[in-house]
PDB file of N, H, CA, C and O in Angstrom:
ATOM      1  N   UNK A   1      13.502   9.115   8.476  1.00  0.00           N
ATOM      2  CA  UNK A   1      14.662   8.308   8.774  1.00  0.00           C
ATOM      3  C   UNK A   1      14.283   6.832   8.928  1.00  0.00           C
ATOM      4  O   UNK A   1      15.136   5.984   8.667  1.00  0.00           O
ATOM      5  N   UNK A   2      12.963   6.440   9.368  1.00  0.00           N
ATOM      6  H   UNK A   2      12.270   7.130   9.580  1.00  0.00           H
ATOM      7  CA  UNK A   2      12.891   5.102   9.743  1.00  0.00           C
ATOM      8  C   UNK A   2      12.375   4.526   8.254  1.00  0.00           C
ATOM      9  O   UNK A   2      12.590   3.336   8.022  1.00  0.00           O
ATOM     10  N   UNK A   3      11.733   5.301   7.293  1.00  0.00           N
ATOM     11  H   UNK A   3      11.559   6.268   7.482  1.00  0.00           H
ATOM     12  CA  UNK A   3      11.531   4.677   6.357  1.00  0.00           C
ATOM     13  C   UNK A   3      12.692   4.081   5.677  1.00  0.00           C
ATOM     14  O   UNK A   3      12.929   2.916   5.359  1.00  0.00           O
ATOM     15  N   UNK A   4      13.294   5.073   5.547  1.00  0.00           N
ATOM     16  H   UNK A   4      13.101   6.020   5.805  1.00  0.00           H
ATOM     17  CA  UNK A   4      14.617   5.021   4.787  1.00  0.00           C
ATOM     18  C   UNK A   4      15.240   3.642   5.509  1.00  0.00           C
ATOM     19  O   UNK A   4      15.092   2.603   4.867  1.00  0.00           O
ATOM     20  N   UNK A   5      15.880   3.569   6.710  1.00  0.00           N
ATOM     21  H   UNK A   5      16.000   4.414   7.231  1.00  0.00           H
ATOM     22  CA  UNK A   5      16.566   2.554   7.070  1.00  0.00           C
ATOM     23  C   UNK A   5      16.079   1.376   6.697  1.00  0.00           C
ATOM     24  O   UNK A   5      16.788   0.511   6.182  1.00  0.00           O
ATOM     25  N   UNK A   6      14.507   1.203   6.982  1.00  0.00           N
ATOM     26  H   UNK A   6      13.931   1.905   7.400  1.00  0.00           H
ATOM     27  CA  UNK A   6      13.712   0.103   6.778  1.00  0.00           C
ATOM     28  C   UNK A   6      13.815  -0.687   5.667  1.00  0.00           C
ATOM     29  O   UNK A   6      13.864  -1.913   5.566  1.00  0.00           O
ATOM     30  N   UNK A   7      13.857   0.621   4.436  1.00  0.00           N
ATOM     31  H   UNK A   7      13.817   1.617   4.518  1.00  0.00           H
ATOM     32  CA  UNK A   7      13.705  -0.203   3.192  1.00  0.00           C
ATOM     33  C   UNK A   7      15.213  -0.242   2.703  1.00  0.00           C
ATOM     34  O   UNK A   7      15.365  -1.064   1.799  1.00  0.00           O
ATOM     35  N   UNK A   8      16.145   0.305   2.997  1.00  0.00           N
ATOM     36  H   UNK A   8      16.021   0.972   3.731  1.00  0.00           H
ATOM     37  CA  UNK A   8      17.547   0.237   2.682  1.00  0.00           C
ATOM     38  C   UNK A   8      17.635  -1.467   4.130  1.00  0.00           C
ATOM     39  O   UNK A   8      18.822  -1.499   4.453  1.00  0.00           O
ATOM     40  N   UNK A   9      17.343  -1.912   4.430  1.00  0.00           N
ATOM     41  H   UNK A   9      16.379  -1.886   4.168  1.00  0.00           H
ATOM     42  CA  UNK A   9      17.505  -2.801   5.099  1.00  0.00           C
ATOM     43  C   UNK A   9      16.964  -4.414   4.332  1.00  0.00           C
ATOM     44  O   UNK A   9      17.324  -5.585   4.456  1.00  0.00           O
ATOM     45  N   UNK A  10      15.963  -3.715   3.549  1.00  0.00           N
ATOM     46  H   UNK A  10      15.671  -2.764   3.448  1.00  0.00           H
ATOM     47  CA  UNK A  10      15.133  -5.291   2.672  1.00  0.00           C
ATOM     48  C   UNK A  10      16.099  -5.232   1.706  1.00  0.00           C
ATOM     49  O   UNK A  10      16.606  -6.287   1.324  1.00  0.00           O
ATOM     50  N   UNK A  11      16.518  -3.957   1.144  1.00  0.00           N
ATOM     51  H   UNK A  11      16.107  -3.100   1.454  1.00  0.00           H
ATOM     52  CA  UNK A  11      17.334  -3.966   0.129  1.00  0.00           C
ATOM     53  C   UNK A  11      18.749  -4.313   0.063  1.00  0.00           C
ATOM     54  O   UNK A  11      19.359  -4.592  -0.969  1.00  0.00           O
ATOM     55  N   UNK A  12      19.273  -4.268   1.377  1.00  0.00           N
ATOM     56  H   UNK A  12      18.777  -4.042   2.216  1.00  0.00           H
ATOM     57  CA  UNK A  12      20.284  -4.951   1.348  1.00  0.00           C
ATOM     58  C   UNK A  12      21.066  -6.772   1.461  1.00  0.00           C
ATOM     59  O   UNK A  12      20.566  -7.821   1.868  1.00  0.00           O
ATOM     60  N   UNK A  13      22.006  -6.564   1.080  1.00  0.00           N
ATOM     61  H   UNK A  13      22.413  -5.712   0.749  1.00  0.00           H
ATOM     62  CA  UNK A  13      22.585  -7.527   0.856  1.00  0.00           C
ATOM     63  C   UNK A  13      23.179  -8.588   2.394  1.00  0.00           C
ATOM     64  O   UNK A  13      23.207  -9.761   2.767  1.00  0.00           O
ATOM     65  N   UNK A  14      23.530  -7.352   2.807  1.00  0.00           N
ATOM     66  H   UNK A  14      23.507  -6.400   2.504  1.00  0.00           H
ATOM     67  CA  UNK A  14      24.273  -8.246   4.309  1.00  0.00           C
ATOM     68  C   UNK A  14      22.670  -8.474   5.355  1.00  0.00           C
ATOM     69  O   UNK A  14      23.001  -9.066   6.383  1.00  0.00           O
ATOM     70  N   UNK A  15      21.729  -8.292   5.354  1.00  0.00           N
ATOM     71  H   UNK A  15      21.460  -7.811   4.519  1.00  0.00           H
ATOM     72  CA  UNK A  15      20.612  -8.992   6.150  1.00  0.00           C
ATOM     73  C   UNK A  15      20.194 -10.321   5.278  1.00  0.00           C
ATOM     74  O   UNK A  15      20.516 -10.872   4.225  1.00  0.00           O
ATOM     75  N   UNK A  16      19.140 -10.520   6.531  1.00  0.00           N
ATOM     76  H   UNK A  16      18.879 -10.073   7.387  1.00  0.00           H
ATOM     77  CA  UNK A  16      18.188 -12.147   5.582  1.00  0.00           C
ATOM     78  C   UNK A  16      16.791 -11.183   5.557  1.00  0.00           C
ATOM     79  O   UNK A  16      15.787 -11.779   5.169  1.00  0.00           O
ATOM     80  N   UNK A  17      16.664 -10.130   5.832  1.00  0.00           N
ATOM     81  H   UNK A  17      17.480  -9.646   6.147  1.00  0.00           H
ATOM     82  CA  UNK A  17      15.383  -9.272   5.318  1.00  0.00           C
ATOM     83  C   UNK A  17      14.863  -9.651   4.155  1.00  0.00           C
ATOM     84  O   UNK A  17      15.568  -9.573   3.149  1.00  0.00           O
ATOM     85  N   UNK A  18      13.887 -10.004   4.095  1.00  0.00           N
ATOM     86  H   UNK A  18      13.314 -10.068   4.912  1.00  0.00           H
ATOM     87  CA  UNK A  18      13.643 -10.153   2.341  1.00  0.00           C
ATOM     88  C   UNK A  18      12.161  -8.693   2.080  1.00  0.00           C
ATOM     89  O   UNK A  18      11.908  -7.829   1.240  1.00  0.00           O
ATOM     90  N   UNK A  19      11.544  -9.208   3.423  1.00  0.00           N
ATOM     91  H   UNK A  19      11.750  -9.909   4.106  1.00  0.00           H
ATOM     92  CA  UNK A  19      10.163  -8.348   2.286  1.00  0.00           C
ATOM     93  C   UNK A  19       9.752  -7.849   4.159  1.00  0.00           C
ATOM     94  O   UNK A  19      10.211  -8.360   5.180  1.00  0.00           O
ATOM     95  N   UNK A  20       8.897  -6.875   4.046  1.00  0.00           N
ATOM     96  H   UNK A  20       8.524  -6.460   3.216  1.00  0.00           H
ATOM     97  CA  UNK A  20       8.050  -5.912   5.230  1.00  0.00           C
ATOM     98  C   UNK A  20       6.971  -5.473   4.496  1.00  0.00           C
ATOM     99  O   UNK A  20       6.649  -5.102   3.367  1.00  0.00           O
ATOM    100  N   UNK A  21       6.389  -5.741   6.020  1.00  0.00           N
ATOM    101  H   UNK A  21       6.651  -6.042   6.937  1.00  0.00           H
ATOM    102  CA  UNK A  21       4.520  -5.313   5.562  1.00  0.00           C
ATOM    103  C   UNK A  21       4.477  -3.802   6.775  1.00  0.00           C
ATOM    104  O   UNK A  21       4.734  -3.587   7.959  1.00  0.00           O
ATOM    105  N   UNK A  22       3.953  -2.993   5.491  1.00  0.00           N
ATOM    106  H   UNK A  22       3.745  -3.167   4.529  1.00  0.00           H
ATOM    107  CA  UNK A  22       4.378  -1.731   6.040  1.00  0.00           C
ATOM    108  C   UNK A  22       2.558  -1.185   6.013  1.00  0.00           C
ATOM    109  O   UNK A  22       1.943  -1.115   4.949  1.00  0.00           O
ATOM    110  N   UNK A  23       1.889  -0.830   7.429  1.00  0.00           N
ATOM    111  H   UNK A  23       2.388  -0.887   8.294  1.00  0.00           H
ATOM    112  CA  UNK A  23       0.431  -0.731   7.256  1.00  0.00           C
ATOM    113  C   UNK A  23       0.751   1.148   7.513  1.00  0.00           C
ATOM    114  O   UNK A  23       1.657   1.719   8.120  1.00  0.00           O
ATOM    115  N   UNK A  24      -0.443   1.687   6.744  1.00  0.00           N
ATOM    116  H   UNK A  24      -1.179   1.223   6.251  1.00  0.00           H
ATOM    117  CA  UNK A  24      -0.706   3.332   6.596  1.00  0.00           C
ATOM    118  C   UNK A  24      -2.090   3.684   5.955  1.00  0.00           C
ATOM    119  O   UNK A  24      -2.922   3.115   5.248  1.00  0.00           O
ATOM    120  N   UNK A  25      -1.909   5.012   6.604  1.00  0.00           N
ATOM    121  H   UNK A  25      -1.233   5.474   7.178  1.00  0.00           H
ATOM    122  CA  UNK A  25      -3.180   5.177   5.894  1.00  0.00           C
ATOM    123  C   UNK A  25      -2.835   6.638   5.059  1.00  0.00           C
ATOM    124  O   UNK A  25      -3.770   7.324   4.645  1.00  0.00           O
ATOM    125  N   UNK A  26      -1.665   6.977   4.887  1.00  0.00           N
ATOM    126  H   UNK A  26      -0.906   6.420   5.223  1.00  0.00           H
ATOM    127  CA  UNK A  26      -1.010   7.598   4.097  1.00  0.00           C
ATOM    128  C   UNK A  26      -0.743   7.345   2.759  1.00  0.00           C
ATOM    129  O   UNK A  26       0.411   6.935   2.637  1.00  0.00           O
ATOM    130  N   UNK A  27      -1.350   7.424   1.686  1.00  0.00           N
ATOM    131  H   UNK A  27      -2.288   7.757   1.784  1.00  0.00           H
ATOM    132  CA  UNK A  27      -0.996   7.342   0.305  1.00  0.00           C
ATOM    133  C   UNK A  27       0.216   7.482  -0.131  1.00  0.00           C
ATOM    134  O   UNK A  27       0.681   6.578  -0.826  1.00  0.00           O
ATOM    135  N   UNK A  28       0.993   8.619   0.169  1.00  0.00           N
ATOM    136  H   UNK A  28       0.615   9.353   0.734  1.00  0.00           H
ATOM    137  CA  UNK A  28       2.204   9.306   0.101  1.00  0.00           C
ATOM    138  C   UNK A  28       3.029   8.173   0.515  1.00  0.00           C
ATOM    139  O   UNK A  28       3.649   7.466  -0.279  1.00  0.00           O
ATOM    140  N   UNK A  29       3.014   8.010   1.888  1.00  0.00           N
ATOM    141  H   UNK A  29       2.510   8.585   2.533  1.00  0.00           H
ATOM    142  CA  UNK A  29       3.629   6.965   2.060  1.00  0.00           C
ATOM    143  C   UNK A  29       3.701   5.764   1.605  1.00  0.00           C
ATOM    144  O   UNK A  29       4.681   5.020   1.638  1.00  0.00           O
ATOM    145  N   UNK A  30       2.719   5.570   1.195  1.00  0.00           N
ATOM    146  H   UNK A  30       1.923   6.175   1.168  1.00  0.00           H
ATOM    147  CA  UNK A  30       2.614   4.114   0.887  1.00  0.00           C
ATOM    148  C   UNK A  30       3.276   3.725  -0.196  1.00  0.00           C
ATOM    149  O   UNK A  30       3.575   2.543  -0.370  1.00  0.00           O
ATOM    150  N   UNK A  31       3.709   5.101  -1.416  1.00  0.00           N
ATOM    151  H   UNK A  31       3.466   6.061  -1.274  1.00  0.00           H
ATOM    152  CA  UNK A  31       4.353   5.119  -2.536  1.00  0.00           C
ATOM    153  C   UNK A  31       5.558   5.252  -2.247  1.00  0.00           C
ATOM    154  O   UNK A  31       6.122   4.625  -3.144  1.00  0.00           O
ATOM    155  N   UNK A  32       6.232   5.607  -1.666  1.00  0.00           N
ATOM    156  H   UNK A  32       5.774   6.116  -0.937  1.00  0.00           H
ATOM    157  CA  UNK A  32       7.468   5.960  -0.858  1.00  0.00           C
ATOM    158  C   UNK A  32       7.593   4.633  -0.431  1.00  0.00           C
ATOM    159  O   UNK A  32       8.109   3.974  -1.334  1.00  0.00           O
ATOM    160  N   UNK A  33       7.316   3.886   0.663  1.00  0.00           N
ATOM    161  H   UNK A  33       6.897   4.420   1.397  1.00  0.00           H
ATOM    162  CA  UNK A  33       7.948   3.185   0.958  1.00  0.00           C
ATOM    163  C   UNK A  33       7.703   1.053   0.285  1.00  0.00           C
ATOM    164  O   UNK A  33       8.221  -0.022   0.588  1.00  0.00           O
ATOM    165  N   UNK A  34       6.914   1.406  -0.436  1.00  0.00           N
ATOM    166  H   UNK A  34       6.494   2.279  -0.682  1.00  0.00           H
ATOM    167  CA  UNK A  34       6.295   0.119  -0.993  1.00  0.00           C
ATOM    168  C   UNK A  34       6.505  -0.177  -2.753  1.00  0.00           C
ATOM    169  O   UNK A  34       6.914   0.659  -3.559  1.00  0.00           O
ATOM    170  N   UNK A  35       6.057  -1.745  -3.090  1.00  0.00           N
ATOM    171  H   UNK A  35       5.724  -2.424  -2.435  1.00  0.00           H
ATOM    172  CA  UNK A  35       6.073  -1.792  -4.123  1.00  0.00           C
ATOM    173  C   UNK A  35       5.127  -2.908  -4.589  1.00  0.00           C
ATOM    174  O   UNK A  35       4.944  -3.371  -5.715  1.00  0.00           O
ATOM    175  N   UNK A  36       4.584  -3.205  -3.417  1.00  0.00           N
ATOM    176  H   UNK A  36       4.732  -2.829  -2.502  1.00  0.00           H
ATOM    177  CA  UNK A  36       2.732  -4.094  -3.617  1.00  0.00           C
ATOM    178  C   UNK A  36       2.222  -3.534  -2.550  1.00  0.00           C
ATOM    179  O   UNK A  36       2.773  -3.216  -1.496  1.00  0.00           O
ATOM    180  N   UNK A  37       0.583  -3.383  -3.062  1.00  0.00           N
ATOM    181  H   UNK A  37       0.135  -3.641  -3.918  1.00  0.00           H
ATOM    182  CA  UNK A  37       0.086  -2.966  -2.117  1.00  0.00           C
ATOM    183  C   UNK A  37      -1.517  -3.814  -2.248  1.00  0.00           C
ATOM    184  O   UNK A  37      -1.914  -4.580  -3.127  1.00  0.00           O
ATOM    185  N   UNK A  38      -2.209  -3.311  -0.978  1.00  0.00           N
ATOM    186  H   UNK A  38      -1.886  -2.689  -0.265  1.00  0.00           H
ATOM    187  CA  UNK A  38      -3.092  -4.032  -0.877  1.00  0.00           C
ATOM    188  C   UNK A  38      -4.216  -2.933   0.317  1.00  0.00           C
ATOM    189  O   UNK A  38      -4.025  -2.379   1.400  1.00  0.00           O
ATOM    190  N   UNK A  39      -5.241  -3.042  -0.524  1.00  0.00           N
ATOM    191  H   UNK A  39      -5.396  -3.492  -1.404  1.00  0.00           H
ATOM    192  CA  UNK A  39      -6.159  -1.694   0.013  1.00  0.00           C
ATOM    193  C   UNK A  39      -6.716  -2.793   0.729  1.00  0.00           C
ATOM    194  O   UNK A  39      -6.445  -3.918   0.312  1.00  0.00           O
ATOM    195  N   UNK A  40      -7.671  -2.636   2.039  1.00  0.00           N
ATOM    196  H   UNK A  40      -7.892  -1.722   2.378  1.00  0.00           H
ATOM    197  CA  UNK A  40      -8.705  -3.310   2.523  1.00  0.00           C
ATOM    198  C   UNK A  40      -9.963  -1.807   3.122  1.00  0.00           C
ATOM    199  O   UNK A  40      -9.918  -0.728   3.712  1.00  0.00           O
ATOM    200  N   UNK A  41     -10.854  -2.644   2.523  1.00  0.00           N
ATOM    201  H   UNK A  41     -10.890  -3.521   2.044  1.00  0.00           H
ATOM    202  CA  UNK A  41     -12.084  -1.743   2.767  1.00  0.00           C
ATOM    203  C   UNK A  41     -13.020  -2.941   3.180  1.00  0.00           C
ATOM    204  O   UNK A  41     -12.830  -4.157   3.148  1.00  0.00           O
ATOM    205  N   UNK A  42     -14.203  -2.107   3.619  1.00  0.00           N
ATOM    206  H   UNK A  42     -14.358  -1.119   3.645  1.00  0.00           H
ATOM    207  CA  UNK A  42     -15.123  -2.632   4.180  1.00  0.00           C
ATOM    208  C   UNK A  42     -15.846  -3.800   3.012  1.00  0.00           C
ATOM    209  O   UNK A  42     -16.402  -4.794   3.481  1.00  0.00           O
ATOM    210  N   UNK A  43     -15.808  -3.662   1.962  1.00  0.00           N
ATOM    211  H   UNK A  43     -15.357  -2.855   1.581  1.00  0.00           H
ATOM    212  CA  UNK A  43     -16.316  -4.442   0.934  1.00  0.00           C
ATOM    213  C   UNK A  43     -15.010  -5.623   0.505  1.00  0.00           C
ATOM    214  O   UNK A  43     -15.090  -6.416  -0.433  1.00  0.00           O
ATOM    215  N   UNK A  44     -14.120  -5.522   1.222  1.00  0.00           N
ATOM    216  H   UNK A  44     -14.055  -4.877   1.984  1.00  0.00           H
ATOM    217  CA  UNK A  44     -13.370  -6.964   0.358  1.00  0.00           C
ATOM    218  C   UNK A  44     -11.465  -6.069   0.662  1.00  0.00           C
ATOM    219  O   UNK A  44     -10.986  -5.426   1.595  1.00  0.00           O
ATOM    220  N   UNK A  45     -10.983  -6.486  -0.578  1.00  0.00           N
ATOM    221  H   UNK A  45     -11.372  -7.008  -1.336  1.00  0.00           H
ATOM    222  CA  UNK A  45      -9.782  -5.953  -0.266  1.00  0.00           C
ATOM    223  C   UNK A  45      -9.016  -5.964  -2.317  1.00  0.00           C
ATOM    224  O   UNK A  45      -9.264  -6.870  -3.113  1.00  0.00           O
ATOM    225  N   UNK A  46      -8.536  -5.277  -2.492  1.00  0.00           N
ATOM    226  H   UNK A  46      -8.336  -4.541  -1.846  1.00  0.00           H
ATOM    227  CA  UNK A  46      -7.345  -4.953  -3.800  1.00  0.00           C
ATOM    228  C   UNK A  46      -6.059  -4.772  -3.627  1.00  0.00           C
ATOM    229  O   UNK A  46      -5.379  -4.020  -2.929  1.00  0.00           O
ATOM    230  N   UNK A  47      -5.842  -5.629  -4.419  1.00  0.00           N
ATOM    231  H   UNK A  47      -6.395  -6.240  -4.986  1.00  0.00           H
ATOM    232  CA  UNK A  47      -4.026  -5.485  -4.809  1.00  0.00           C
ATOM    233  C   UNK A  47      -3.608  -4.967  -5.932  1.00  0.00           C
ATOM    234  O   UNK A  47      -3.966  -5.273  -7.070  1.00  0.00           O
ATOM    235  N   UNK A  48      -2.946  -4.280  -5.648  1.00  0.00           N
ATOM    236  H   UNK A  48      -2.655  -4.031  -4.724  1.00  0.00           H
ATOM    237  CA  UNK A  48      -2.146  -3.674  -7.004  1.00  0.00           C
ATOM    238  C   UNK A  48      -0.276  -3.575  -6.388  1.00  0.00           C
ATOM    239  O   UNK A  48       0.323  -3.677  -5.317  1.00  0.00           O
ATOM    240  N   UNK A  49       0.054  -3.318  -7.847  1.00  0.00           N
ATOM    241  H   UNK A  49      -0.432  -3.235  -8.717  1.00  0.00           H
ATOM    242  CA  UNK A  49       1.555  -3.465  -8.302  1.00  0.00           C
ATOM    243  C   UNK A  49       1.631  -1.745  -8.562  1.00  0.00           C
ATOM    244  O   UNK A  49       2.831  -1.489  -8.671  1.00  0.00           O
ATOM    245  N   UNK A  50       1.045  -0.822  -8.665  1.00  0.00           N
ATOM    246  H   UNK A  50       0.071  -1.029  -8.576  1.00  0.00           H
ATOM    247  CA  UNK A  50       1.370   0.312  -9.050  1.00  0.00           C
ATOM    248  C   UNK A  50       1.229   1.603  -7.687  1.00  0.00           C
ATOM    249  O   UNK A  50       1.499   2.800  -7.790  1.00  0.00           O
ATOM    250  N   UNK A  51       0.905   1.128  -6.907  1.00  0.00           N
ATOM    251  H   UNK A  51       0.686   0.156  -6.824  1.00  0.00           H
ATOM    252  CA  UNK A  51       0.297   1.972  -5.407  1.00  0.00           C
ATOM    253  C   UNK A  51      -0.841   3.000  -6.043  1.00  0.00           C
ATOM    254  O   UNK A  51      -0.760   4.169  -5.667  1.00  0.00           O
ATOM    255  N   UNK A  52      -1.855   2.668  -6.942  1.00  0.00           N
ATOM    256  H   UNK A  52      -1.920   1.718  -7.247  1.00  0.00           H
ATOM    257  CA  UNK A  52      -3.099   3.027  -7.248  1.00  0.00           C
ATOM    258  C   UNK A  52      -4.095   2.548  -6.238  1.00  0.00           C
ATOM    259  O   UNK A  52      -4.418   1.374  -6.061  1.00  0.00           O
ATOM    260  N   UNK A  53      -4.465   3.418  -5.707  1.00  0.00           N
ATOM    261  H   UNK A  53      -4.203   4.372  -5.852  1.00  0.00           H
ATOM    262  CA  UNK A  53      -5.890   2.903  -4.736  1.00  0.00           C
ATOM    263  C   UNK A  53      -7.034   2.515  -5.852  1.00  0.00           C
ATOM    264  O   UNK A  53      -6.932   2.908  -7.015  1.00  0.00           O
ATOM    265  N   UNK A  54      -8.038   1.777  -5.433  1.00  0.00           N
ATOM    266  H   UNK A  54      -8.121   1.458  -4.489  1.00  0.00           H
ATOM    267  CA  UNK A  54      -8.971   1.423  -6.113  1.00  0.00           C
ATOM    268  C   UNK A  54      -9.944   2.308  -5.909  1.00  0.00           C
ATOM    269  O   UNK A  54      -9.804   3.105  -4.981  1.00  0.00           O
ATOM    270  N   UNK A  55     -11.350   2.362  -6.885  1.00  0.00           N
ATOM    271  H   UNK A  55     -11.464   1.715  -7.639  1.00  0.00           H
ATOM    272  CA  UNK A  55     -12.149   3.405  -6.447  1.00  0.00           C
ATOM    273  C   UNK A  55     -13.045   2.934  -5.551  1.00  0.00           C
ATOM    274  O   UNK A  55     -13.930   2.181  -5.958  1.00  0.00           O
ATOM    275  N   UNK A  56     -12.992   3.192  -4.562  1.00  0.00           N
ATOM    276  H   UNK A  56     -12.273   3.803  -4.231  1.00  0.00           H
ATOM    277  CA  UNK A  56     -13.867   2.394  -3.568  1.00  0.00           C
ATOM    278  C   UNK A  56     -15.722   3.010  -3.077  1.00  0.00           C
ATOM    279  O   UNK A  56     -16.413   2.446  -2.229  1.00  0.00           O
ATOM    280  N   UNK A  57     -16.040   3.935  -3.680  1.00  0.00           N
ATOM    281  H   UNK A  57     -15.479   4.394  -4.369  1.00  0.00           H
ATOM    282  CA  UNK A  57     -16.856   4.633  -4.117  1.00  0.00           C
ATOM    283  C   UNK A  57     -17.058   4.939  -5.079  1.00  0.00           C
ATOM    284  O   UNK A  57     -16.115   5.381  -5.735  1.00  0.00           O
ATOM    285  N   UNK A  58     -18.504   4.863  -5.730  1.00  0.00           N
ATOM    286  H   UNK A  58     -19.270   4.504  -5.197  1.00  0.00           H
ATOM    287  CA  UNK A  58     -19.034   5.692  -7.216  1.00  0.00           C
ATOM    288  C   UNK A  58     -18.889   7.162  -6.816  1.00  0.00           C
ATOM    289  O   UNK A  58     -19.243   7.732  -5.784  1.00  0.00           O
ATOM    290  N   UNK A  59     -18.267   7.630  -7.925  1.00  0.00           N
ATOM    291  H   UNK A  59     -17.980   7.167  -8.763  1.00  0.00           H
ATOM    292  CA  UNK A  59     -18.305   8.907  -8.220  1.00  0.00           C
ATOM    293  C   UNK A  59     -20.084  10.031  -8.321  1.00  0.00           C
ATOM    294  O   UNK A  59     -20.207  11.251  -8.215  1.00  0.00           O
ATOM    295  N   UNK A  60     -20.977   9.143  -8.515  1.00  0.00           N
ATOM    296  H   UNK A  60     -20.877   8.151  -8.601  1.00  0.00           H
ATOM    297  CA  UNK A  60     -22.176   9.511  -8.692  1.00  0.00           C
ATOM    298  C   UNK A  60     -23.000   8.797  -7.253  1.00  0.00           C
ATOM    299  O   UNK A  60     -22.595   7.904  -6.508  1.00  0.00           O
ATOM    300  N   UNK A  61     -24.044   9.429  -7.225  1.00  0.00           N
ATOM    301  H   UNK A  61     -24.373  10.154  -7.830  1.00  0.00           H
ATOM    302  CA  UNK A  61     -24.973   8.668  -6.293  1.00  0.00           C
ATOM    303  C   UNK A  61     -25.778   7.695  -7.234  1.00  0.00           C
ATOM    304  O   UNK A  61     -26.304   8.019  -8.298  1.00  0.00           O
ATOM    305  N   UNK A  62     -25.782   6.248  -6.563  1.00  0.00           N
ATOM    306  H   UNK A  62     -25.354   5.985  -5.698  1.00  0.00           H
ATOM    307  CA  UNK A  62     -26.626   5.023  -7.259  1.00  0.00           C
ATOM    308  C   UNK A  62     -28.187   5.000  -6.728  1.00  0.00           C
ATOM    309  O   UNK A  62     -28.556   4.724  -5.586  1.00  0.00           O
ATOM    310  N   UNK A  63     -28.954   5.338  -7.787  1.00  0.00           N
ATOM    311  H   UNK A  63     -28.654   5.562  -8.714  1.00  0.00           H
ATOM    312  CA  UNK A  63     -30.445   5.581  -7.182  1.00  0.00           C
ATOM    313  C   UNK A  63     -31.092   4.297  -6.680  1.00  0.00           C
ATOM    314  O   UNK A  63     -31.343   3.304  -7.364  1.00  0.00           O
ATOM    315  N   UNK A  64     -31.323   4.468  -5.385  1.00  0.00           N
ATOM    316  H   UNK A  64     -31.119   5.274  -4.829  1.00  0.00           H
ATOM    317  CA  UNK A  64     -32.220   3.203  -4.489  1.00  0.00           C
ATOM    318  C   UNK A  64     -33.647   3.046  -5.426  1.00  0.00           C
ATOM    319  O   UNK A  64     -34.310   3.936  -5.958  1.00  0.00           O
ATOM    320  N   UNK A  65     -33.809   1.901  -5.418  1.00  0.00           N
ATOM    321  H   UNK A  65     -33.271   1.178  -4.986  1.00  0.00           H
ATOM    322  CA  UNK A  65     -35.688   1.908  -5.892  1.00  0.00           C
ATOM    323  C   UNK A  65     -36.134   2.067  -7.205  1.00  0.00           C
ATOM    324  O   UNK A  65     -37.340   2.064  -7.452  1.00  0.00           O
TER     325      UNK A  65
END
């Protein structure tokens, strides 16, 4: 319910709402209720337009030495 109101609230016409910064650590959510997003990790931070997380880890182990 609060999502819903929230974003039916930017979206409307009769407020001066324009935009909300909505923080989660829910993926799901984050697609649901957003339409930029912005990952922050320990190495820096990514933005995207599609609610794609970045890969913030290699898929493989990187050999030391």
């Amino acid at each position: 319910m609060v999502e819903n109101f929230l974003v039916d609230m930017v979206r409307s016409r009769k407020t001066s709402l324009k935009a909300l910064v909505w923080i989660t650590h829910s993926p799901e959510q984050s697609r649901r209720v957003g339409n930029r997003f912005i990952y922050l990790f320990a190495g820096g931070c990514h933005e995207s337009d599609d609610g794609a997380a970045p890969l913030l880890y290699p898929t493989t182990p990187t050999p030391i030495g």
